[in-house]
C-alpha positions in Angstrom: -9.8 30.2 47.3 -11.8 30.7 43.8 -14.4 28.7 43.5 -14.1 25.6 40.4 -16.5 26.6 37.6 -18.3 23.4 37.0 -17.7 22.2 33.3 -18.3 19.0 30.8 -14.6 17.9 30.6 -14.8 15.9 27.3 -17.4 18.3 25.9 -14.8 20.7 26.5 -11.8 18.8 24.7 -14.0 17.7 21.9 -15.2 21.3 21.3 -11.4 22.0 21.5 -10.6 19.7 18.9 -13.1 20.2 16.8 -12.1 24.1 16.6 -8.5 22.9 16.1 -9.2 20.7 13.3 -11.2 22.9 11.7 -8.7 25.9 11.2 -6.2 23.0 9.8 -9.2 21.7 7.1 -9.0 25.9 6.4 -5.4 26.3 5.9 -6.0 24.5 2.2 -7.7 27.8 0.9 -3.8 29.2 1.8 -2.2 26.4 -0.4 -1.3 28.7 -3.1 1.0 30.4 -5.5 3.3 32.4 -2.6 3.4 28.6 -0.7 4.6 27.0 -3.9 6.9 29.9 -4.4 8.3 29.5 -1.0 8.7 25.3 -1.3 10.6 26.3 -4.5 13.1 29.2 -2.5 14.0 27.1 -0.2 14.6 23.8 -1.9 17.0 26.0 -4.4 18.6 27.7 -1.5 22.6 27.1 -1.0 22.5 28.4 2.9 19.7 27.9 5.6 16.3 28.6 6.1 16.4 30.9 9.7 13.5 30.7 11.2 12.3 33.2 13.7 9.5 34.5 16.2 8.4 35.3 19.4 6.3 33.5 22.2 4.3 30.8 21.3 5.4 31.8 17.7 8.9 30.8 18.8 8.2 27.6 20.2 6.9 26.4 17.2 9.5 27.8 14.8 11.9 25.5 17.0 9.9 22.2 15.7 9.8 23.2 12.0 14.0 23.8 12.8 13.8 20.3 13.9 11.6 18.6 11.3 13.5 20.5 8.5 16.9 20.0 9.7 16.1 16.1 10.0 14.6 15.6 6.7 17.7 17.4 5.1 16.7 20.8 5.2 19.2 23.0 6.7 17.7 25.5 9.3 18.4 27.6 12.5 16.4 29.2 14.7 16.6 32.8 16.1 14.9 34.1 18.7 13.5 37.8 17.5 14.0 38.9 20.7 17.6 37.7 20.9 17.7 38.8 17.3 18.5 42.5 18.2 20.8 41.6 20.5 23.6 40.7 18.8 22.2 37.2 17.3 21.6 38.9 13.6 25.1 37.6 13.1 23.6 34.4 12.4 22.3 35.4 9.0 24.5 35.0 6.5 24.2 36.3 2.6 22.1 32.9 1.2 20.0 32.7 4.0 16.5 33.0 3.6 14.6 34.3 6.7 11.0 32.6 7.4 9.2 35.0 10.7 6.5 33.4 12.3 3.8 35.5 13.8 -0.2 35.5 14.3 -0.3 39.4 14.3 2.4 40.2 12.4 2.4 43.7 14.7 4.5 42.5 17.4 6.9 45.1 18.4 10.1 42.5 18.5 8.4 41.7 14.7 8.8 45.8 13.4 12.0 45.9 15.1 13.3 42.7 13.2 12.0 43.1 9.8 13.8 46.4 8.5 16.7 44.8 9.9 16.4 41.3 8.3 15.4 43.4 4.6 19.0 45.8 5.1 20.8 42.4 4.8 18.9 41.6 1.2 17.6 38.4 2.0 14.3 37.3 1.3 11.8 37.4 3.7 9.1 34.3 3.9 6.2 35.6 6.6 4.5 32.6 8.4 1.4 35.1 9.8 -2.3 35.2 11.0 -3.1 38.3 9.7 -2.2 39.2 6.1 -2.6 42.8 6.6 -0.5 43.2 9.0 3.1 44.9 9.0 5.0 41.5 8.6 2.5 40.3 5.5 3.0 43.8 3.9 6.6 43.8 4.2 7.5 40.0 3.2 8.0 38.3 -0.1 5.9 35.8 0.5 3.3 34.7 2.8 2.3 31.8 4.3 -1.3 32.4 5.6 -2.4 30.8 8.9 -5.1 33.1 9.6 -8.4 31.2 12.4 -11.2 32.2 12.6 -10.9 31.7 16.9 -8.6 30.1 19.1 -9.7 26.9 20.7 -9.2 29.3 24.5 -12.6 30.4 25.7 -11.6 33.6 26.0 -10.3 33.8 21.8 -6.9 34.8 23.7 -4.5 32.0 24.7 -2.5 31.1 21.5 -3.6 27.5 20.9 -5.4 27.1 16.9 -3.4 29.6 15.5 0.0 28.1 17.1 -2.0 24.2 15.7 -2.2 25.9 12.3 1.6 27.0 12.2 2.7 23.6 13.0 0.3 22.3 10.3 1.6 24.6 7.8 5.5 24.1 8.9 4.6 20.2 8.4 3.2 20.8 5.1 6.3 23.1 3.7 8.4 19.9 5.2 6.7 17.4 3.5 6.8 19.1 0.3 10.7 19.6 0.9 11.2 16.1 1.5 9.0 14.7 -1.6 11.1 17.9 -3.8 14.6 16.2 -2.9 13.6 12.7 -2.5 14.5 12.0 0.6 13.9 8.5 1.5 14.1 6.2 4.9 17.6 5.5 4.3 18.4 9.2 4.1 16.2 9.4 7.0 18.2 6.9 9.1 21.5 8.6 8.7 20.3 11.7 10.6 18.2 9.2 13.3 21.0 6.9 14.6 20.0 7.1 18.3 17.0 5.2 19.9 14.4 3.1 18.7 13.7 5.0 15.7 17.0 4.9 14.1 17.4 1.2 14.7 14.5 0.2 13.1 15.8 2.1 9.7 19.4 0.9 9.9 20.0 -2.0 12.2 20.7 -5.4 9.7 19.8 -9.0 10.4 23.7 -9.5 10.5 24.6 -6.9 13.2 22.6 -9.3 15.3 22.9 -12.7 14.0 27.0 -12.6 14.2 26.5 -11.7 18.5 25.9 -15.4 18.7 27.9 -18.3 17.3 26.0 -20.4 14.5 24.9 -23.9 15.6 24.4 -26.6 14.0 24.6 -30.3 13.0 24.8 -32.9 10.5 22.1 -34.9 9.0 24.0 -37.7 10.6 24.4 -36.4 14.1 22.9 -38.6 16.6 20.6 -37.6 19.3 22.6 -36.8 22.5 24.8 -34.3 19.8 22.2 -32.7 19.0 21.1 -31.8 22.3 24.0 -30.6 23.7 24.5 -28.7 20.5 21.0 -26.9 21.0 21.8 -26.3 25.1 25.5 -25.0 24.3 24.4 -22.6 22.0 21.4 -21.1 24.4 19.0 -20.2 21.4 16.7 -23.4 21.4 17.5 -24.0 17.8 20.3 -25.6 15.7 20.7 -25.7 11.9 21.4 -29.1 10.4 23.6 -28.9 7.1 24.8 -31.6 4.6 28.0 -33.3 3.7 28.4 -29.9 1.3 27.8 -27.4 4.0 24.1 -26.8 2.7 21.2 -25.7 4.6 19.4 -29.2 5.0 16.9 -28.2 7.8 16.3 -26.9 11.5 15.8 -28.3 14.5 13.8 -26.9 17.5 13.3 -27.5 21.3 9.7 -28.2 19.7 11.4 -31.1 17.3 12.9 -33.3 19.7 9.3 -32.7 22.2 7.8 -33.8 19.2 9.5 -36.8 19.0 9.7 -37.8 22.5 6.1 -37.8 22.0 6.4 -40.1 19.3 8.2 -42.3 21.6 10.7 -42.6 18.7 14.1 -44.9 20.4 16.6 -42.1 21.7 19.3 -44.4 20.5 17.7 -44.4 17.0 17.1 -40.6 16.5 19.0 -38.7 14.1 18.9 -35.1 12.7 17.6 -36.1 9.8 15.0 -38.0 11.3 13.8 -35.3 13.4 14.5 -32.4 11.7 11.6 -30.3 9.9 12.8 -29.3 6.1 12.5 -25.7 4.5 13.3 -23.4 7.6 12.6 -19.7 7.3 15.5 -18.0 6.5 16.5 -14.3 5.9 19.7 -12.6 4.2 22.0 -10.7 6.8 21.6 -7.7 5.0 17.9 -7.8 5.3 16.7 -4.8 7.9 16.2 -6.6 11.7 13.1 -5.3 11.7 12.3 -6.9 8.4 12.9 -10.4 10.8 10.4 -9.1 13.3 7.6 -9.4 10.6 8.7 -12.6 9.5 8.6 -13.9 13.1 5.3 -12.5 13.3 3.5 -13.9 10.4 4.7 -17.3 11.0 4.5 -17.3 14.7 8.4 -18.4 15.3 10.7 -16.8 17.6 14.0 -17.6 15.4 15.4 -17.3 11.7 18.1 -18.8 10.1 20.4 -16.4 8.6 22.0 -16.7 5.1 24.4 -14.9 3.2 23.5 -15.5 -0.5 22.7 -19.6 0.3 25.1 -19.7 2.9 23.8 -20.4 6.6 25.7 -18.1 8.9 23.8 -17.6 11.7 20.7 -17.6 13.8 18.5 -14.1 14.6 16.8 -14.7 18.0 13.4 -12.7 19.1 15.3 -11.9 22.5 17.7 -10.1 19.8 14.9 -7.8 18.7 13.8 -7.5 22.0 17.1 -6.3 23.4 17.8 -4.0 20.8 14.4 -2.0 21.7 13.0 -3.2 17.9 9.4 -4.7 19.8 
């Protein structure tokens, strides 16, 4: 068995990515008239950006494919390898081709390239090396040159593939900003998980899972107790004669006024109630009600529509849904 080389583990990573960060300070010198060019191509283009490499150089083109396609930018991915093979049927006349390669001399690359030019569509080079055959043969060029990988040995692919992935991020961000994407545009494409809840799920989708308690100001004592426990959230609204939000009452309210050795028999809901609940419209996002809860250290909301009380929005809700 080889023996371990000794080395300075966090030296190392620090080292690592200090190199790293570095080349992506360096990639702003490449900001230039062929990026803005290329930001422009593609947010004008009717068909897909197809993006394509090989190796590492793949692997990345794969996340740009993903970041593009959910920010609204339409994109594919094709392998150059695969390419030759039959997978050039992809391409269709308004697609625009982006290669990504740190040599740009790859023999898949020269194979792929007069291939990809015969169809007439333009040819965006990602590339490390803008003298290479790619550069020279692209429309534009997205430079991602290092000056060393982060590898000891200046081999293993790991700056120049950080610098691609900067430079895919910052053609994404540009596309997002050009078409104005926002959060709910966002949310549409991220319905699944944590994530997509937190953009679309409303204070009503929750609220209307549990019936809405409550009392009048009225209600004695023992009704409002067994109004609280039937409805298993530790909380009942109390309402007027009109149906108006009056107040709330808490498992905390009636400790309270236990504690104030107030007579059971003489307790009412408007005696113990507190005045001017926090409240929240249904249609406000759920974790909009997370924030609320936060800042004023409750664990429940009252739920309006317009001035309407129509529910209660629990922090077990949030919790269950995966919002915390």
């Amino acid at each position: 068995m080889k023996n371990r080389t000794v080395i300075n583990i966090a030296q190392v990573a620090k080292r690592t990515l200090q190199l790293e960060a570095a080349a992506i300070d360096d990639l702003q010198q490449y900001i230039n008239g062929d990026f803005e060019q290329a930001v422009e191509l593609i947010a004008q283009c009717s068909g897909r950006l197809v993006i394509t490499g090989i190796g590492k150089s793949a692997i990345i083109g794969q996340k740009i494919v993903a970041t593009l396609n959910s920010t609204g930018t339409p994109a594919s991915f094709m392998h150059a390898a695969d390419a030759i093979h039959g997978d050039l049927g992809m391409i269709q006349d308004e697609d625009i081709i982006l290669c990504i390669s740190k040599s740009g001399n790859s023999p898949e690359i020269k194979v792929l390239v007069p291939l990809v030019k015969n169809f007439g569509n333009k040819l965006i080079a990602m590339v490390g090396n803008a003298s290479s055959y790619l550069a020279q043969e692209a429309d534009l060029i997205l430079d991602t040159t290092v000056a060393q990988e982060a590898c000891p040995n200046n081999l293993a692919p790991t700056t120049s593939t950080t610098a691609q992935l900067a430079m895919g991020d910052a053609l994404a961000v540009c596309l997002i900003e050009w078409h104005g994407f926002t959060a709910g545009d966002f949310a549409k494409f991220h319905p699944g998980g944590t994530l997509g809840k937190k953009l679309y799920l409303k204070v009503g989708d929750l609220s209307r899972q549990h019936p809405a308690p409550h009392v009048q100001l009225d209600s004695t004592l023992k009704e409002v107790i067994v109004n609280i426990s039937s409805g298993m959230l530790g909380v009942t609204a109390v309402l007027d004669k009109e149906g108006a939000l009056a107040g709330i009452i808490t498992d905390g309210d009636l400790r309270r006024m236990l504690e104030k050795e107030i007579p059971a028999e003489s307790g009412t809901a408007k005696n113990i109630m507190s005045k001017h609940p926090k409240t929240i419209q249904k249609d406000e996002l759920a974790i909009n009600a997370l924030e609320m809860m936060r800042e004023h250290d409750i664990t429940q909301l009252l739920v309006l529509e317009d001035k309407r009380y129509i529910g209660i929005i629990h922090l077990h809700d949030l919790i269950r849904e995966g919002i915390i």
